[in-house]
MARFI-877035 format. One record per atom (N, C-alpha, C): x, y, z; residue in three letters; residue number from 0; atom name. Coordinates in nm, 4 decimals. Example, Ala and Ser with C-alpha at 12.3 -4.5 7.8 and 13.67 -1.06 7.14 Angstrom:
2
- 1.3190 / -0.5690 / 0.7800 / ALA / 0 / N;
- 1.2300 / -0.4500 / 0.7800 / ALA / 0 / CA;
- 1.3200 / -0.3300 / 0.7800 / ALA / 0 / C;
- 1.2850 / -0.2250 / 0.7080 / SER / 1 / N;
- 1.3670 / -0.1060 / 0.7140 / SER / 1 / CA;
- 1.2900 / 0.0030 / 0.7870 / SER / 1 / C;
This chain:
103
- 0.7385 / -0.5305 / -1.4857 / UNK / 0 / N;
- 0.7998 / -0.4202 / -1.4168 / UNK / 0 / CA;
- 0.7368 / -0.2890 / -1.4612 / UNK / 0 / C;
- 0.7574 / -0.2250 / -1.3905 / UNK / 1 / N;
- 0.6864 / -0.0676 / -1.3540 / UNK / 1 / CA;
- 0.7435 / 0.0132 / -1.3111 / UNK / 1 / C;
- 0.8005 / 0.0886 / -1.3793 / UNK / 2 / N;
- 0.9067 / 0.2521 / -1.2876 / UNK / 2 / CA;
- 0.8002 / 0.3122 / -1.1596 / UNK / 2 / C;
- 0.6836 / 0.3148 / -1.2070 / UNK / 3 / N;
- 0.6049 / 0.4079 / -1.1435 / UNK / 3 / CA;
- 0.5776 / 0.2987 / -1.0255 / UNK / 3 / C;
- 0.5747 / 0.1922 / -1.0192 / UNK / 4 / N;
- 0.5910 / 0.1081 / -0.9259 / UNK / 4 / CA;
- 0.7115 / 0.0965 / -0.8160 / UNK / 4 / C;
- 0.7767 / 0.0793 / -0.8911 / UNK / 5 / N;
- 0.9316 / 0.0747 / -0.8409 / UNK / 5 / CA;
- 0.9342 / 0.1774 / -0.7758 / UNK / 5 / C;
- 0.9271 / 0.3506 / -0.8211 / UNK / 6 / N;
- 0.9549 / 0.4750 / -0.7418 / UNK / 6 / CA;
- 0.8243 / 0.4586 / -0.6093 / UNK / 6 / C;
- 0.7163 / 0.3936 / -0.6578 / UNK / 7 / N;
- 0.5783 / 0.3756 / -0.5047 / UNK / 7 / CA;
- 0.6889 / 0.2670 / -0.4026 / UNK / 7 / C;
- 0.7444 / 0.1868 / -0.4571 / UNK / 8 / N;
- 0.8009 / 0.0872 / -0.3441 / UNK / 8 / CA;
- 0.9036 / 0.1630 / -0.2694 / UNK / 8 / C;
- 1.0150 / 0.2500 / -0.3522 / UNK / 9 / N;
- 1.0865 / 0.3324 / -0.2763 / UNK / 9 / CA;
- 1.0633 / 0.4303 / -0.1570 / UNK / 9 / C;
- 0.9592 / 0.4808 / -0.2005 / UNK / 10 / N;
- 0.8757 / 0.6125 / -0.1698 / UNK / 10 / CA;
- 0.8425 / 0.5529 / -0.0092 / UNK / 10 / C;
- 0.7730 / 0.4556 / -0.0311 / UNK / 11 / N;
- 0.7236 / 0.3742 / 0.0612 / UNK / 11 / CA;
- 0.8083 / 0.3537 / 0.1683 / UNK / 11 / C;
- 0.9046 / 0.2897 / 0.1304 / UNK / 12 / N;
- 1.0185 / 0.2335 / 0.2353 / UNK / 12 / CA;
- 1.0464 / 0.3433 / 0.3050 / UNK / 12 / C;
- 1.1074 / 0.4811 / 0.2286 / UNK / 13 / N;
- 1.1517 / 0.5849 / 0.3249 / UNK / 13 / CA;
- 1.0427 / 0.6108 / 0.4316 / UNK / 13 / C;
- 0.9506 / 0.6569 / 0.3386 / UNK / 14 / N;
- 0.8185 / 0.6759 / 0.4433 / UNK / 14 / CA;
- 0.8491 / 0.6283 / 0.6101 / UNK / 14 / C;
- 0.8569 / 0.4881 / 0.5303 / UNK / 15 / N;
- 0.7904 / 0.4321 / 0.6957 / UNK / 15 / CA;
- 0.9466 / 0.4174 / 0.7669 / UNK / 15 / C;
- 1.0564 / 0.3867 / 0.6904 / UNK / 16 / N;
- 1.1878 / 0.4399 / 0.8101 / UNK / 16 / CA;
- 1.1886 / 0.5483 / 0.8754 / UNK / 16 / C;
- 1.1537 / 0.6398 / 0.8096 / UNK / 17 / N;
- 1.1008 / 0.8198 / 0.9073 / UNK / 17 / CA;
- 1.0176 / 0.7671 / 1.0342 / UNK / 17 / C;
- 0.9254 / 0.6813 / 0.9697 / UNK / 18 / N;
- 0.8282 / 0.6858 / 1.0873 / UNK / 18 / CA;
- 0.8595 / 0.6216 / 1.2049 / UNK / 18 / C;
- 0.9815 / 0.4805 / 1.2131 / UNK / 19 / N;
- 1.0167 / 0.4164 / 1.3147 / UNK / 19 / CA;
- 1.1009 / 0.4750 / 1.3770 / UNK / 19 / C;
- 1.0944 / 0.4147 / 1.5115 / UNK / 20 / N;
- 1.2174 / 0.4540 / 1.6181 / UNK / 20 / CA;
- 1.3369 / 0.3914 / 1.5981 / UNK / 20 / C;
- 1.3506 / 0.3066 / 1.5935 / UNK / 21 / N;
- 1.5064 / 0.1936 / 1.5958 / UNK / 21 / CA;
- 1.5349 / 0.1411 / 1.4969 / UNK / 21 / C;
- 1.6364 / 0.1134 / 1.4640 / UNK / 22 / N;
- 1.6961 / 0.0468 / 1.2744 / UNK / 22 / CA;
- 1.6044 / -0.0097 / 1.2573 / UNK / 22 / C;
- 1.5741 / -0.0746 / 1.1573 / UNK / 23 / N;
- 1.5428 / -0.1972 / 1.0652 / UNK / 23 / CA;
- 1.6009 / -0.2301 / 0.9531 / UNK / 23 / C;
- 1.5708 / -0.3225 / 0.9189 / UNK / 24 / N;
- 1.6253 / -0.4145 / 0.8381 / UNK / 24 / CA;
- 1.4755 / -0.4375 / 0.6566 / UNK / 24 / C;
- 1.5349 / -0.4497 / 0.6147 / UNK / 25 / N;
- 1.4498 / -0.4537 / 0.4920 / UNK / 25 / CA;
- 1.5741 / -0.5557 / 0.3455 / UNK / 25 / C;
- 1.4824 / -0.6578 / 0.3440 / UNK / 26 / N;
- 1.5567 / -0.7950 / 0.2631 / UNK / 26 / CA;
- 1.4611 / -0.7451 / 0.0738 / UNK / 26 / C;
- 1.5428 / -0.7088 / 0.0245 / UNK / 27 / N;
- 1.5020 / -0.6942 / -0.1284 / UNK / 27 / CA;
- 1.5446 / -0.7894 / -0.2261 / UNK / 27 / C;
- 1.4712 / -0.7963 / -0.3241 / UNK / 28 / N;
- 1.5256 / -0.9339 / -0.4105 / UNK / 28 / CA;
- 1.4413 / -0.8556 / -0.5489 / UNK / 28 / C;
- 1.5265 / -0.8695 / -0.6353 / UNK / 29 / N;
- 1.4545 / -0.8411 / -0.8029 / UNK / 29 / CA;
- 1.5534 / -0.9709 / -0.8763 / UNK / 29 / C;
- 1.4059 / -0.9437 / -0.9744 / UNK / 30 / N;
- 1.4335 / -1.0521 / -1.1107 / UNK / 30 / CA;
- 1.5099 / -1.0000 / -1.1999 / UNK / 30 / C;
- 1.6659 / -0.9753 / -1.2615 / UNK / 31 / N;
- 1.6982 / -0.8928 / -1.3716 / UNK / 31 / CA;
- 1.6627 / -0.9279 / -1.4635 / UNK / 31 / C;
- 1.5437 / -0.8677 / -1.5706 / UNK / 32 / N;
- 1.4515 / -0.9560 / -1.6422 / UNK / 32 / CA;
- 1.5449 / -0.8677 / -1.7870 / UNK / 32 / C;
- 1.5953 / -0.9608 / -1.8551 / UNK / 33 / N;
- 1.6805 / -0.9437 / -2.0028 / UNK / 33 / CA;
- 1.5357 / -0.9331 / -2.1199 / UNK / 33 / C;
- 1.5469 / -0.8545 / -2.1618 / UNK / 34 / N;
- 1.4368 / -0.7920 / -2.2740 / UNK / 34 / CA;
- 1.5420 / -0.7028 / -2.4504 / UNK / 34 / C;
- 1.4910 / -0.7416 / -2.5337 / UNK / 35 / N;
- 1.5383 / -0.6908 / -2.6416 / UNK / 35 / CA;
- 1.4347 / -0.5898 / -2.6616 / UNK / 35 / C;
- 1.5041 / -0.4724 / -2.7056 / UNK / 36 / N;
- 1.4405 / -0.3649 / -2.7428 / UNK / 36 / CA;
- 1.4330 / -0.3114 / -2.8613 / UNK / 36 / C;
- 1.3513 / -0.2479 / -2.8889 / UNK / 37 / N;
- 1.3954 / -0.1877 / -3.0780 / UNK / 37 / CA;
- 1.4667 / -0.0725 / -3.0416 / UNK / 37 / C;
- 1.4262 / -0.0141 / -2.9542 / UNK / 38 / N;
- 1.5058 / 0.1227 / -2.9375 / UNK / 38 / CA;
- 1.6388 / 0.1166 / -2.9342 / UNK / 38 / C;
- 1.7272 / 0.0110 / -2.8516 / UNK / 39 / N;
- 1.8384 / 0.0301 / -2.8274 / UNK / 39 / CA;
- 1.8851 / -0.1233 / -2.9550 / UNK / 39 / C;
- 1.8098 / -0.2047 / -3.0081 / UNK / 40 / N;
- 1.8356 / -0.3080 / -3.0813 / UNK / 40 / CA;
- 1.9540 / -0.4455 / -2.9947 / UNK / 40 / C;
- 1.9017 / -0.4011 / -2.8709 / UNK / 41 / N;
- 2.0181 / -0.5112 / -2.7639 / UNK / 41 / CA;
- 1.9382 / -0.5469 / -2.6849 / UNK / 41 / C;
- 1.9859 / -0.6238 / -2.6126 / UNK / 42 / N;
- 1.9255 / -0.7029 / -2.5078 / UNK / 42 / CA;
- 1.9531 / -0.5908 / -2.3974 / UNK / 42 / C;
- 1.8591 / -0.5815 / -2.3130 / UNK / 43 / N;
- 1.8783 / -0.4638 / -2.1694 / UNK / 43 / CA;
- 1.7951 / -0.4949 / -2.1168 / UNK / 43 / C;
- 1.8331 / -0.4043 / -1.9770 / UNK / 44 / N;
- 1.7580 / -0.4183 / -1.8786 / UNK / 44 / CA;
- 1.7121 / -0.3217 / -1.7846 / UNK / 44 / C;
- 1.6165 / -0.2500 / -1.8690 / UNK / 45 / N;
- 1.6147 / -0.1382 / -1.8140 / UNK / 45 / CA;
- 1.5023 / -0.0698 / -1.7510 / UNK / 45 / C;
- 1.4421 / -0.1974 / -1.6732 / UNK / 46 / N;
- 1.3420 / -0.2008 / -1.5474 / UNK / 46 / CA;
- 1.4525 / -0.2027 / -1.4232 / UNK / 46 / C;
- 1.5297 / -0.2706 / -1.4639 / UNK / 47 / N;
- 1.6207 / -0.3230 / -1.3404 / UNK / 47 / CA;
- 1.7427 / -0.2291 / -1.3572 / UNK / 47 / C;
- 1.7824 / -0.1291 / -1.4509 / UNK / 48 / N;
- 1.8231 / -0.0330 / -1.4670 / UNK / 48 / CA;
- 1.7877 / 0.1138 / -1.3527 / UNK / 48 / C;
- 1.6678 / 0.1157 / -1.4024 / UNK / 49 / N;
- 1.5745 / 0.2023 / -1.3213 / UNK / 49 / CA;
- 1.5634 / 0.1412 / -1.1328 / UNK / 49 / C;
- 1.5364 / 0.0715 / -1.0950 / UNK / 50 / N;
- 1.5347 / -0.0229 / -0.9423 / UNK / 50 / CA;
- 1.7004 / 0.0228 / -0.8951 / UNK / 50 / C;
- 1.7745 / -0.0160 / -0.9612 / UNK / 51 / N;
- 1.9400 / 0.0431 / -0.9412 / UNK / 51 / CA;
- 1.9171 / 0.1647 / -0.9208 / UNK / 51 / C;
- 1.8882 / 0.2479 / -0.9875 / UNK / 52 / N;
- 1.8622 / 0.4145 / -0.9799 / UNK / 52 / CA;
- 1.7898 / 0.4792 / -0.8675 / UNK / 52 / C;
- 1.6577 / 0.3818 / -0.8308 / UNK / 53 / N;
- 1.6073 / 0.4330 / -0.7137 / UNK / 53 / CA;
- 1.7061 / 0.4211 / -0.5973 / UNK / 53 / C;
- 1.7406 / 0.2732 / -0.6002 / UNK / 54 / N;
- 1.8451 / 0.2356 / -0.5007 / UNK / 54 / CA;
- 1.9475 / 0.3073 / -0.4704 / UNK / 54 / C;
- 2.0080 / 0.3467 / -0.5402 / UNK / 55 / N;
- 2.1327 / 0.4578 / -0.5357 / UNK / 55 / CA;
- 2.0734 / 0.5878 / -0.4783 / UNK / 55 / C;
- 1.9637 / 0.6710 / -0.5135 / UNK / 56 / N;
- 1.9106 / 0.7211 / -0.4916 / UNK / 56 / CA;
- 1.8767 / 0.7762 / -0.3397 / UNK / 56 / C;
- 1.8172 / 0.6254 / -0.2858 / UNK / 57 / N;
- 1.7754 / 0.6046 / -0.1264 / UNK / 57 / CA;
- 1.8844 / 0.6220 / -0.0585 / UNK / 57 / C;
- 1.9795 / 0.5741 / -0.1065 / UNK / 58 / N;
- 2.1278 / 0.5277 / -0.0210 / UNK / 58 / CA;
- 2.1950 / 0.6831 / -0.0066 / UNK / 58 / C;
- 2.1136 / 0.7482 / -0.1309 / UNK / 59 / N;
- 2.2059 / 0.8566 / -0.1056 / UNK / 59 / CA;
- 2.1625 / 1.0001 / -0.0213 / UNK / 59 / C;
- 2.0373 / 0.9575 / 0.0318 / UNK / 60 / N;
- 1.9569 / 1.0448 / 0.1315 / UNK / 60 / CA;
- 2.0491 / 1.0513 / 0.2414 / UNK / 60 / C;
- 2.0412 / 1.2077 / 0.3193 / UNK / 61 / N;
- 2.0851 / 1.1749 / 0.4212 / UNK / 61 / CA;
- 2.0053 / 1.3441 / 0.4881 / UNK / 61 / C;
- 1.9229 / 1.2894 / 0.5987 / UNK / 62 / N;
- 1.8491 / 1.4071 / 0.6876 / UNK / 62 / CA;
- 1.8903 / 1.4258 / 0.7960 / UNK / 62 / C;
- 2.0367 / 1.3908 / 0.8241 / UNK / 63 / N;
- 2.0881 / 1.3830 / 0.9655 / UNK / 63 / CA;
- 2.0375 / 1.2918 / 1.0576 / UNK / 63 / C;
- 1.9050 / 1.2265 / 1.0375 / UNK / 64 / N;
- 1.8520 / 1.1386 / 1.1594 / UNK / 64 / CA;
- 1.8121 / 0.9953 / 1.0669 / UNK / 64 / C;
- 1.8419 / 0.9716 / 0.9505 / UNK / 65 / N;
- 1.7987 / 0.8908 / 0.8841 / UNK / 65 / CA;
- 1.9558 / 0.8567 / 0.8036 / UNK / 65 / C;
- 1.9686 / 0.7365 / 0.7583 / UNK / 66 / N;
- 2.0586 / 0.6913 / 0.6868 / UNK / 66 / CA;
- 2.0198 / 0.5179 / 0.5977 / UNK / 66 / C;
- 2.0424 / 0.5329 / 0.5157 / UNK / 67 / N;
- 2.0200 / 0.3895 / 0.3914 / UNK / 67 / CA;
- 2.1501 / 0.3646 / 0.3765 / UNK / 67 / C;
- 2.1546 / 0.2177 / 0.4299 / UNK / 68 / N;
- 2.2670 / 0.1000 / 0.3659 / UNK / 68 / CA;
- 2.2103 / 0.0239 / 0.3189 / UNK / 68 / C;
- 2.3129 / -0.0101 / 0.1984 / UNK / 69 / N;
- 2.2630 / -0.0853 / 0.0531 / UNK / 69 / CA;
- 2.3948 / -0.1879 / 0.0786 / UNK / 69 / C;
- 2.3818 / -0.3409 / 0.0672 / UNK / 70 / N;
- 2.4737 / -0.4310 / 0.0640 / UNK / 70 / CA;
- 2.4049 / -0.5500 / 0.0513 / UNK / 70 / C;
- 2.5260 / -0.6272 / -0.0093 / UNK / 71 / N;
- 2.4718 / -0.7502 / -0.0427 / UNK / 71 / CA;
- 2.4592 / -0.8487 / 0.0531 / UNK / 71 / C;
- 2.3462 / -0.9248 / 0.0240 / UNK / 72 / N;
- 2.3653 / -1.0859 / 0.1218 / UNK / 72 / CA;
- 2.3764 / -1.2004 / 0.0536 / UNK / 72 / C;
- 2.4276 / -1.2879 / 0.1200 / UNK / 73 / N;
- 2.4438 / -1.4313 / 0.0808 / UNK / 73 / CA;
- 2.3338 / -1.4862 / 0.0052 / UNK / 73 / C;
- 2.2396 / -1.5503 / -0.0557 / UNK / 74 / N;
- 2.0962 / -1.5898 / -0.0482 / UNK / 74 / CA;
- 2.1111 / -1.7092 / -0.0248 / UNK / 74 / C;
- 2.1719 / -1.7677 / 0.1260 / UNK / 75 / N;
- 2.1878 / -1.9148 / 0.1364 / UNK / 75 / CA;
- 2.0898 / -1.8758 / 0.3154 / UNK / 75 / C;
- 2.0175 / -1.8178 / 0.3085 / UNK / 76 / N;
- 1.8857 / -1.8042 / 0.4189 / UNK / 76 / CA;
- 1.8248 / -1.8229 / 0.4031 / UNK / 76 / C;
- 1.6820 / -1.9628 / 0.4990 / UNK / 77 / N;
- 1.6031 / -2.0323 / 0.4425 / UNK / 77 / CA;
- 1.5180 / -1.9560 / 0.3528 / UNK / 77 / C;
- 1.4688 / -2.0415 / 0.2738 / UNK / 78 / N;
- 1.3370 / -2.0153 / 0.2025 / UNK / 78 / CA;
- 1.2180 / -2.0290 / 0.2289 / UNK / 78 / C;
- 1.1164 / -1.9134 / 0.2921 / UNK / 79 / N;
- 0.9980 / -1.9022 / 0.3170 / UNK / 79 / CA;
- 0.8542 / -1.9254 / 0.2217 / UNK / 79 / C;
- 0.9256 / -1.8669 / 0.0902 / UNK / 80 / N;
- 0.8349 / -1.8265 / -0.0311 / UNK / 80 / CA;
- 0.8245 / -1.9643 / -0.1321 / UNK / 80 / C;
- 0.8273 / -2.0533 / -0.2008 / UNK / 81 / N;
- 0.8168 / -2.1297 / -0.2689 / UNK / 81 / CA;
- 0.8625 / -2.0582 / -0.4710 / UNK / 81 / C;
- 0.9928 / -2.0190 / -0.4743 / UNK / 82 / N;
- 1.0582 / -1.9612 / -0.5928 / UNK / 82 / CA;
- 1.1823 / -2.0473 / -0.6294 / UNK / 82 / C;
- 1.2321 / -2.0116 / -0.7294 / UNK / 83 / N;
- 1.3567 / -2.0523 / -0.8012 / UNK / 83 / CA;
- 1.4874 / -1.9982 / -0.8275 / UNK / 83 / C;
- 1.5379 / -1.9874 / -0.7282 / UNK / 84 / N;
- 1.6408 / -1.9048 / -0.7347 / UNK / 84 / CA;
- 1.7466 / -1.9204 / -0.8137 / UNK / 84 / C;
- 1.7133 / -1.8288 / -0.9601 / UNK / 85 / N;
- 1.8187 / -1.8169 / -1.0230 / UNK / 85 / CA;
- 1.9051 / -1.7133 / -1.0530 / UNK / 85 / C;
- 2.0068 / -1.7286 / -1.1836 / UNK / 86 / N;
- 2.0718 / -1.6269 / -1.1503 / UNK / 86 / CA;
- 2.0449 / -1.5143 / -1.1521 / UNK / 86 / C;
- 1.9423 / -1.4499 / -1.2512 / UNK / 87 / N;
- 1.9053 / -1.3311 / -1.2282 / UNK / 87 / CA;
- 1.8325 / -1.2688 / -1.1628 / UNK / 87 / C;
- 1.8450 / -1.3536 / -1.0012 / UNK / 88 / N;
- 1.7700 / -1.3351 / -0.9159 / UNK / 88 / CA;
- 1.8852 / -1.2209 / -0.8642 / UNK / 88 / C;
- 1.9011 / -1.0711 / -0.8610 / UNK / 89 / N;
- 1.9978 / -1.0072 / -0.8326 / UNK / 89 / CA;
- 1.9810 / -0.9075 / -0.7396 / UNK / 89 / C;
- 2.1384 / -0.8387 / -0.6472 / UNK / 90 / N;
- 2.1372 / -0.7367 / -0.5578 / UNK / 90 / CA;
- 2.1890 / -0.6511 / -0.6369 / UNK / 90 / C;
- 2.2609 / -0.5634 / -0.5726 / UNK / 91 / N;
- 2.3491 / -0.4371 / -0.5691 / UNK / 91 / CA;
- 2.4808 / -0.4847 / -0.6771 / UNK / 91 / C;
- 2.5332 / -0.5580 / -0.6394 / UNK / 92 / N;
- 2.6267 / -0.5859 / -0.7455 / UNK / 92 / CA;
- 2.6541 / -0.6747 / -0.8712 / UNK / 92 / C;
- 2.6988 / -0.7085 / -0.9294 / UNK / 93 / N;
- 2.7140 / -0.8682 / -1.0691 / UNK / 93 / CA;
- 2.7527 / -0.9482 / -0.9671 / UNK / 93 / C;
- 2.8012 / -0.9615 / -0.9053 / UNK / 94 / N;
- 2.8168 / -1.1393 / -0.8014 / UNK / 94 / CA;
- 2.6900 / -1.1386 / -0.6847 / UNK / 94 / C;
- 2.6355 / -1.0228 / -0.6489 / UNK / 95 / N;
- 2.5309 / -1.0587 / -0.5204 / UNK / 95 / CA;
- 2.4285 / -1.0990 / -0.5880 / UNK / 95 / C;
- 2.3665 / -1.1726 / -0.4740 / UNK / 96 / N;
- 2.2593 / -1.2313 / -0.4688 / UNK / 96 / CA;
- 2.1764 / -1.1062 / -0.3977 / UNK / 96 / C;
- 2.0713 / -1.1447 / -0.3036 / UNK / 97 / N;
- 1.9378 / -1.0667 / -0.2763 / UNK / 97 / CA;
- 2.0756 / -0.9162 / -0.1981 / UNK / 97 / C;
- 1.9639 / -0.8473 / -0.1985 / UNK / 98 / N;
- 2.0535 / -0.7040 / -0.1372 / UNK / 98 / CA;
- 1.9533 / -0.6862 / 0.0282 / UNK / 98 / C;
- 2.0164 / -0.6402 / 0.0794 / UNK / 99 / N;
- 1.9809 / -0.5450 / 0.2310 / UNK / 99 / CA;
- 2.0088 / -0.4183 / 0.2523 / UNK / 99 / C;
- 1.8782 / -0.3139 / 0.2465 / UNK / 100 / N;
- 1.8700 / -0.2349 / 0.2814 / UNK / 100 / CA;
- 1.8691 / -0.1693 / 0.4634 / UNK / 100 / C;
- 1.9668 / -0.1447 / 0.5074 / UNK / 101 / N;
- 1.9517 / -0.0962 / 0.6646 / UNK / 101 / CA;
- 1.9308 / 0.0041 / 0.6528 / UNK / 101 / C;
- 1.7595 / 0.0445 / 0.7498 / UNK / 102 / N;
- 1.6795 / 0.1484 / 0.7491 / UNK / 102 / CA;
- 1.7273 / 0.2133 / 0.8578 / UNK / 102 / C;
């Protein structure tokens, strides 16, 4: 993980919702990857700390002609990708699974 990544993927998304005419839809999925730190001497997560932050962030734009919804989905929709869906495969909340962004 990469903040400076994470804020290019955000960055990105708005971008190109500005640029379309009609909703879309955008399916997100992160790994909450558990890491011990010396700094804080705990287990955290604070790549996926930061991804929350952008997220909140997006959701909380509003230009009058643009709007971000953030909600969870089921993750019982086929599987395209060949992965392992476990639990810290996470959305928006401690019980969701993958999240949906409506652009």
């Amino acid at each position: 993980y990469d903040d400076d990544l994470t804020d290019a993927v955000f960055k990105t998304l708005s971008r190109l919702a500005h640029r379309l005419k009609n909703a879309c839809t955008a399916i997100l999925s992160v790994e909450k990857r558990l890491n011990f730190t010396l700094r804080h001497l705990d287990v955290t997560c604070e790549a996926y700390d930061h991804f929350r932050s952008c997220l909140h962030a997006l959701e909380q734009l509003a230009d009058g002609k643009l709007r971000f919804v953030v909600e969870p989905v089921e993750a019982s929709f086929p599987q395209l990708l060949v992965y392992e869906r476990l639990q810290q495969l996470v959305g928006p909340g401690p019980e969701a699974g993958p999240l949906v962004a409506l652009l």
